[in-house]
C-alpha positions as CSV (number, residue, x, y, z in Angstrom):
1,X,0.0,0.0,0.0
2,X,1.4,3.3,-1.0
3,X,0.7,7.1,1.0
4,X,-2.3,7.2,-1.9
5,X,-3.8,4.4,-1.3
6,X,-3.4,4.9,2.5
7,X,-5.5,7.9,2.4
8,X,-8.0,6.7,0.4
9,X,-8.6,3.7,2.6
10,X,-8.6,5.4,5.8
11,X,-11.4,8.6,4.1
12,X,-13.3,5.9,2.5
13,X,-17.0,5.9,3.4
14,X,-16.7,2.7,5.3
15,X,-14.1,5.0,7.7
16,X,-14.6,8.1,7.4
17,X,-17.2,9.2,10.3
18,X,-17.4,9.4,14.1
19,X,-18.0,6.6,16.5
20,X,-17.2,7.6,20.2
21,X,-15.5,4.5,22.2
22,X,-12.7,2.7,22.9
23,X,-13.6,-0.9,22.6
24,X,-12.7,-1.3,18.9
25,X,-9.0,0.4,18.9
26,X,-8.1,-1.7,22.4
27,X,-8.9,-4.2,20.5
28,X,-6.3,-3.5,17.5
29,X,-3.7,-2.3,19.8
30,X,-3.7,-5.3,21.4
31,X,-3.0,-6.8,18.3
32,X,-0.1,-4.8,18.3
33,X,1.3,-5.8,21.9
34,X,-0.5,-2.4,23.1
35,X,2.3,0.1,21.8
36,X,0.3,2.9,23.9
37,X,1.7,1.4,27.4
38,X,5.0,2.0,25.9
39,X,4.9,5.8,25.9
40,X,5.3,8.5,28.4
41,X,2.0,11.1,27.4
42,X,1.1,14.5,28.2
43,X,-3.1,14.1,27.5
44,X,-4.4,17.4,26.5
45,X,-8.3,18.4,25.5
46,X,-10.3,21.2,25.7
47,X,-12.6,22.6,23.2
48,X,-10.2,25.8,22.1
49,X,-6.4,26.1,22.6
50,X,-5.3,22.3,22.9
51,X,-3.7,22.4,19.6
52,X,-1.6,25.7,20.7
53,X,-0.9,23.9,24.4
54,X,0.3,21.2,22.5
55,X,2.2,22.7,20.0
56,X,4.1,24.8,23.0
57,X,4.9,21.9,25.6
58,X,6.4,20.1,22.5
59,X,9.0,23.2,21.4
60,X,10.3,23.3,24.8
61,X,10.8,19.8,25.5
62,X,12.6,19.1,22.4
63,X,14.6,22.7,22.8
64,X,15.6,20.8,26.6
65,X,17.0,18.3,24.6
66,X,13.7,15.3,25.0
67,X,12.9,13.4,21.8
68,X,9.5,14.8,21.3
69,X,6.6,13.1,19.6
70,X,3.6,15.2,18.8
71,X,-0.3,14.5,17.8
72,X,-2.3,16.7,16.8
73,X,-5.7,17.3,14.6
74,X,-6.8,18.1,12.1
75,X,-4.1,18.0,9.6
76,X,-4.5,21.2,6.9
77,X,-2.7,19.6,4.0
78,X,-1.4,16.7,4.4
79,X,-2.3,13.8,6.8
80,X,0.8,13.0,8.4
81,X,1.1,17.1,9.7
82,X,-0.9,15.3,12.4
83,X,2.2,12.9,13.5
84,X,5.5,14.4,14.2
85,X,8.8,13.3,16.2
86,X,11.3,16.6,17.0
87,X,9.1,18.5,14.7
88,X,9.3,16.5,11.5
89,X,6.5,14.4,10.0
90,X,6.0,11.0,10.0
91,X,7.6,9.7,6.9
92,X,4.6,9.3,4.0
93,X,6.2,5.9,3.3
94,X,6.5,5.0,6.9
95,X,2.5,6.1,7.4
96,X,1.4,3.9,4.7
97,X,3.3,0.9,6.1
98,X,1.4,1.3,9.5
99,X,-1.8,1.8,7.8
100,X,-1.8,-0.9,5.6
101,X,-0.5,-3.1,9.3
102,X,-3.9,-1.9,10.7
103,X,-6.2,-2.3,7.9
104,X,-5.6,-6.1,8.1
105,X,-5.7,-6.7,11.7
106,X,-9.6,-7.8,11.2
107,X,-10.8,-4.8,12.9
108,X,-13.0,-2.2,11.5
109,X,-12.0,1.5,12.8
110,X,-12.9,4.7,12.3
111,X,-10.6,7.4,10.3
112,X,-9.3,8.4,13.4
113,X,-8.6,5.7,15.3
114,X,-6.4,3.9,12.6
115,X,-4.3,7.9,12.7
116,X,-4.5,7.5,16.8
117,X,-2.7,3.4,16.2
118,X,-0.5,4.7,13.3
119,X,1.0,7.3,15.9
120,X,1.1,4.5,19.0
121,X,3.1,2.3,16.8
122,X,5.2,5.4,15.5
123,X,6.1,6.6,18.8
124,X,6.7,3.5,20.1
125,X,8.9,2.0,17.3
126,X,10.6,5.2,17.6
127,X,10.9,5.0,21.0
128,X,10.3,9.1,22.2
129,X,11.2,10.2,25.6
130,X,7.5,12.1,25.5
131,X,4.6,12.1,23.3
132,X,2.0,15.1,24.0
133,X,-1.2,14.2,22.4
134,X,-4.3,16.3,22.0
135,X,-7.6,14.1,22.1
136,X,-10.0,14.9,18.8
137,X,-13.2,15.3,20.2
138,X,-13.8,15.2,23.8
139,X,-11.9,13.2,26.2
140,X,-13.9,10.9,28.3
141,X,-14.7,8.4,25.0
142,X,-11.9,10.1,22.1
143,X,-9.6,7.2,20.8
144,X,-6.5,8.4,22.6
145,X,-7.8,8.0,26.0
146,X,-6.6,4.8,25.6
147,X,-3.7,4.9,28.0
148,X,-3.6,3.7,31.4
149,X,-1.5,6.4,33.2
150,X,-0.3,10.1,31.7
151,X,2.8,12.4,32.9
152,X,-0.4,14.9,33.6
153,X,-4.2,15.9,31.7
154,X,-4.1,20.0,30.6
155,X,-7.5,20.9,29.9
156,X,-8.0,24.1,28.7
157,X,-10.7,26.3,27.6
158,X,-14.4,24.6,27.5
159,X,-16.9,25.9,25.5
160,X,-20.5,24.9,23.8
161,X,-18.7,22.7,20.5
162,X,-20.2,19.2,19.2
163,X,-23.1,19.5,21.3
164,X,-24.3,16.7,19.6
165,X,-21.7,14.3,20.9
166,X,-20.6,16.0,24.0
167,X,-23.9,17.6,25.2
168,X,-25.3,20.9,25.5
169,X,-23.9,22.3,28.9
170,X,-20.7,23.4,29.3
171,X,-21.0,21.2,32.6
172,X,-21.5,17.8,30.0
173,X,-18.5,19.0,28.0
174,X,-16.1,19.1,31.5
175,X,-17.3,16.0,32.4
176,X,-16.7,14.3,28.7
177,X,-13.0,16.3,29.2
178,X,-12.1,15.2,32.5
179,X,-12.4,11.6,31.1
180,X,-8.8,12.0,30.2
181,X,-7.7,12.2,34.0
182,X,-5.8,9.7,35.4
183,X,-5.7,7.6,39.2
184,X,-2.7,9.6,41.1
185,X,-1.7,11.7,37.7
186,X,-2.0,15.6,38.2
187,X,-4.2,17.5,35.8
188,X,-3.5,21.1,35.0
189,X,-6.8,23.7,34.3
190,X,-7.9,27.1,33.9
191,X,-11.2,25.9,34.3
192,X,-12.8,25.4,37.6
193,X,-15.9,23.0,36.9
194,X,-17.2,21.1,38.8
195,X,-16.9,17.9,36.7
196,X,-13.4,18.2,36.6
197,X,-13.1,18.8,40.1
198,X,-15.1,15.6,40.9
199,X,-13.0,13.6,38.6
200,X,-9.3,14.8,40.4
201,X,-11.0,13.7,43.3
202,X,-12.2,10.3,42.3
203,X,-9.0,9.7,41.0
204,X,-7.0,11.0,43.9
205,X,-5.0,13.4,41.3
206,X,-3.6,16.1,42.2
207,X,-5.5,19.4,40.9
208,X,-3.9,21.9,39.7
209,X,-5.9,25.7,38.9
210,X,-3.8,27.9,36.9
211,X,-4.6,31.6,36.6
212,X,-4.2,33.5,33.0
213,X,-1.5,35.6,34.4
214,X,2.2,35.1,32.7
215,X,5.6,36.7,33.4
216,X,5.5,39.4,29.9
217,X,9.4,37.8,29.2
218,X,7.5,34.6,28.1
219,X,4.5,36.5,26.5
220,X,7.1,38.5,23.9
221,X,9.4,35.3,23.6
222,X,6.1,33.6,22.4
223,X,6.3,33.2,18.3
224,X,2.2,32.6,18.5
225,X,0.6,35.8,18.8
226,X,-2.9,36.9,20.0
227,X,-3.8,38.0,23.4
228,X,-5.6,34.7,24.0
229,X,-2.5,32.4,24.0
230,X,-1.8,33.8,27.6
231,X,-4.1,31.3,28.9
232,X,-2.7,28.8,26.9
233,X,1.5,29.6,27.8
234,X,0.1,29.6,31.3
235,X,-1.1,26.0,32.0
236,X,2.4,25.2,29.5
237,X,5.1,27.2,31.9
238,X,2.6,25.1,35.0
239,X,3.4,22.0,33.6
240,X,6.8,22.7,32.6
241,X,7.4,23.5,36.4
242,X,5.3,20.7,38.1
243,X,7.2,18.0,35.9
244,X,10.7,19.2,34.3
245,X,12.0,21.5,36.9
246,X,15.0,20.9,35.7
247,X,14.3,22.3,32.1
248,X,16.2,26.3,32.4
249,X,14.3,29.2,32.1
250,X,16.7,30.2,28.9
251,X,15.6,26.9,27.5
252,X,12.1,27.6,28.3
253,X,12.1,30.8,26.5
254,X,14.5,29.6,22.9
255,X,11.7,27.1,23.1
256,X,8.8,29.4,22.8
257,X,10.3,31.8,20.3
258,X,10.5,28.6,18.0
259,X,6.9,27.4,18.7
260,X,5.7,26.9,15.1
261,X,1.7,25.8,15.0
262,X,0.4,27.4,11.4
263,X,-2.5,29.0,10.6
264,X,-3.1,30.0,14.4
265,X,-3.2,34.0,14.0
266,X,-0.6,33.7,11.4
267,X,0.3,36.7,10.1
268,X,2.2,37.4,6.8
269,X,2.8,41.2,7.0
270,X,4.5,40.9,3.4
271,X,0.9,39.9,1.8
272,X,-1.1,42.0,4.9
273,X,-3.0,38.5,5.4
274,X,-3.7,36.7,8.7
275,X,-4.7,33.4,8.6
276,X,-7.0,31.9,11.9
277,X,-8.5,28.5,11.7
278,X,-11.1,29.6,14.3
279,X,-13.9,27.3,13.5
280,X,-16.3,28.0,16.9
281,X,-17.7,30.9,18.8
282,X,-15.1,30.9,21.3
283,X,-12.5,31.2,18.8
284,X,-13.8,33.2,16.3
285,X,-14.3,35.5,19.4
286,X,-10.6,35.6,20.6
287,X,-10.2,36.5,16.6
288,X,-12.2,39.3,16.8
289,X,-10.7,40.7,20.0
290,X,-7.3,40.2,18.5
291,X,-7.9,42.4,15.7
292,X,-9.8,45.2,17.7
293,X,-6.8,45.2,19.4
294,X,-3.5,45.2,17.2
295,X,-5.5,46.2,14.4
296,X,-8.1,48.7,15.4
297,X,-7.7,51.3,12.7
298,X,-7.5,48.7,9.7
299,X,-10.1,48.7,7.0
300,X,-11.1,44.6,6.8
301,X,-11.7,42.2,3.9
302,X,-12.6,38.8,6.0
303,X,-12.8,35.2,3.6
304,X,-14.7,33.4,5.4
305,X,-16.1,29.4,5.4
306,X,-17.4,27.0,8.0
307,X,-19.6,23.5,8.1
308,X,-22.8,24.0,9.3
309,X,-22.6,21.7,12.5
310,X,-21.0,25.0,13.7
311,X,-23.3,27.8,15.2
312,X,-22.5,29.9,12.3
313,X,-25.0,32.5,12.7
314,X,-23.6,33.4,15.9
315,X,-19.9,33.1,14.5
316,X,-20.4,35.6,11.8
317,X,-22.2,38.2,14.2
318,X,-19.4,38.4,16.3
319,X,-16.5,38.8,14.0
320,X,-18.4,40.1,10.5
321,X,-18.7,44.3,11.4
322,X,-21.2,46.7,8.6
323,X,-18.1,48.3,7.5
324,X,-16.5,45.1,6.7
325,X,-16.2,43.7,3.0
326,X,-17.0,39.7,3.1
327,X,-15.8,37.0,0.9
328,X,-17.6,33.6,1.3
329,X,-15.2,30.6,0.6
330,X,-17.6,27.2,-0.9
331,X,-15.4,24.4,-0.5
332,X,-15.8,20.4,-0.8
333,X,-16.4,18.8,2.6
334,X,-19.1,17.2,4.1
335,X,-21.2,19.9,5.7
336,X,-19.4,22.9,4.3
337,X,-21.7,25.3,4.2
338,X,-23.1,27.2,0.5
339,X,-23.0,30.8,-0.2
340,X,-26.9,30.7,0.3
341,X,-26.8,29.2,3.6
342,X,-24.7,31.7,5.0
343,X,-26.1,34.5,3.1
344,X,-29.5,33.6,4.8
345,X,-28.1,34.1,8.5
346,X,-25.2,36.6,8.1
347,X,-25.8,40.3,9.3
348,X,-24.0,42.2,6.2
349,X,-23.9,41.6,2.9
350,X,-21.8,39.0,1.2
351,X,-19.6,38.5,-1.8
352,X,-17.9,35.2,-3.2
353,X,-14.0,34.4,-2.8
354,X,-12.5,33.3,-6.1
355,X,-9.1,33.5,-5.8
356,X,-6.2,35.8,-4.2
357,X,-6.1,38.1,-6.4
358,X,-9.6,39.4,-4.4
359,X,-6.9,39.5,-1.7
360,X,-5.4,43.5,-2.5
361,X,-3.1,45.9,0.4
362,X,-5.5,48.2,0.7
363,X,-7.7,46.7,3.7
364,X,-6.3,43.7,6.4
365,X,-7.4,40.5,4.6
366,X,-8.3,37.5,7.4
367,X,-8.9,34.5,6.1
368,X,-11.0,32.2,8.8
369,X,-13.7,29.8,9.8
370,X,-12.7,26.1,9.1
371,X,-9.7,24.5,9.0
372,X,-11.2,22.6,6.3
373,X,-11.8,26.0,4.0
374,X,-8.4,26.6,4.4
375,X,-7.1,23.2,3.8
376,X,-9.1,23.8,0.5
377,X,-6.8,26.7,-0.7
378,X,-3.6,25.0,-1.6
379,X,-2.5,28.7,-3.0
380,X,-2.1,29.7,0.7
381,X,0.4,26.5,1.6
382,X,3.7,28.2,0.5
383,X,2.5,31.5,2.2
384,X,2.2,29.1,5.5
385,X,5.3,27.4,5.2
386,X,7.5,30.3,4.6
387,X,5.7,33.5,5.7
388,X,7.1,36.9,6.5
């Protein structure tokens, strides 16, 4: 099986959906001599600001000198962004290899639970130090949560996201995150609910309640920008300090200036274009008050796509302003939403995105709302990779 055929097995139709539980891939990985009892994990959900948690922890341990492995979702171009050790990607080659282990162990899985083996098996084969892994969708029942013990669970912000799955409280969504805490293993939090609280005690973890209050050395070291990573860098620099004291605080800082996480309020300043894969009202909120604040003079062109299990409506009336000119980005994904869907619910008038050249210096151009949208505009990939 070759990295073409890999994909197309594991998108097929017969893969390619969501089925909460863990029954099926315990099953595979035993198979496999359970690889996952082989690694060392830092276990991070929440519904916004995993990926960036994630994405820090891992630049500092590997700056300390750690052999990092990294898991993260979704990909934007290509499948194996998602699996990484020191930074590089799994090896397209290598990927296929796994997937074509797991597709005849006998076991039907879901898309993401043969990406969660195909990393078990990577890291373990590879044999990291650390693997930080962000869960895909919530915690309690998400394929990762698959290990028996972690180094520590981060959970960070919780908001109303996959309702449908998760449930419609904000209390339902702690207590599907808190899954991923473990008997005696700490878990870090800015959030105090109750759920989580009740888990930590059950499990007779130790609890750990950060505050969104950071030293402003680490905040300008910080190569992710936006006011709402604070939060984020502080439950990183806890966990840095409740498990690798020994890591320097000159290490701690070349790490974060190196933290590379794309398409997270990236900003090319050559092309006046930041790109923000906020896909929920939480984060296209932290968008918006990012751009009142660094940006509050600038004249705004906003492209703009999402799928419609989103809350849309309420996503486009917090960051879409009257004065604002708005490109709507169609793209090829189940549930993306059409022009007319959006057009229906938005507050301001809307035009179509065809192509950059819509894209001119004389107003700030944010391109947002899926990661998926993005993922669909390959001319933005060498803009990402090697932006200025």
């Amino acid at each position: 099986m070759n990295y073409e055929n890999s994909i197309k097995f594991i998108t097929s139709k017969d893969n390619f959906y969501i089925d909460l539980g863990l029954d099926r891939i315990r099953s595979v990985l035993e198979k496999f001599n359970n690889p996952q009892d082989c690694v060392k994990v830092i276990h991070v959900a929440g519904t916004n600001g995993k990926g960036s948690v994630c994405a820090m922890l891992e630049s500092i341990l590997r700056e300390a000198g750690l052999k990092t492995g990294l898991y993260t979702s979704p990909h934007i171009w290509e499948y194996t962004e998602r699996i990484r050790i020191n930074g590089i990607e799994i090896p397209k080659e290598k990927f296929a290899q796994y997937v074509e282990q797991i597709s005849q162990a006998g076991i039907h899985l879901t898309e993401f639970e043969i990406l969660t083996v195909v990393m078990f098996l990577y890291f373990r084969d590879e044999k990291v130090d650390v693997a930080v892994i962000e869960t895909g969708l919530g915690g309690r029942l998400d394929a990762t949560n698959v290990i028996k013990q972690n180094l520590c669970a981060i959970i960070t912000q919780i908001d109303l996201d996959h309702t449908d799955r998760l449930g419609n409280t904000k209390d339902k969504i702690a207590f599907e995150k808190a899954g991923i805490i473990k008997s005696g293993c700490p878990v870090i939090t800015s959030m105090g609910f109750e759920p989580i609280k009740d888990k930590a005690e059950k499990e007779n973890a130790l609890f750990v309640f950060v505050s969104p209050f950071v030293n402003q050395k680490y905040i300008d070291a910080l190569a992710l920008k936006g006011v709402h990573q604070v939060e984020n860098l502080a439950l990183v620099l806890e966990c840095i300090n409740l498990l690798f004291k020994e890591i320097s605080d000159e290490t701690i800082l070349e790490g974060l200036k190196k933290v590379k996480h794309p398409c997270r309020f990236q900003i090319i300043k050559s092309k006046k274009i930041i790109i923000d894969a906020s896909h929920n009202p939480n984060g296209i909120e932290a968008l918006r008050n990012n751009l009142d604040l660094f940006y509050p003079n600038e004249k705004r062109r906003i492209v703009f796509g999402c799928l419609r299990t989103k809350d849309y409506e309420r996503m486009m009336n917090i960051l879409f302003r009257p004065e604002d000119e708005i490109l709507i980005k169609e793209f090829d994904y189940p549930n993306a939403c059409t022009f007319s869907e959006l057009e229906t619910k938005s507050p301001v008038p809307l035009k179509r995105y065809k192509d950059l050249s819509q894209l001119t210096s004389d107003k700030l151009n944010i391109i947002c709302g899926s990661f998926y949208m993005i993922g669909s505009m390959p001319e933005l990939r060498l803009l990402t990779a090697n932006f200025t």
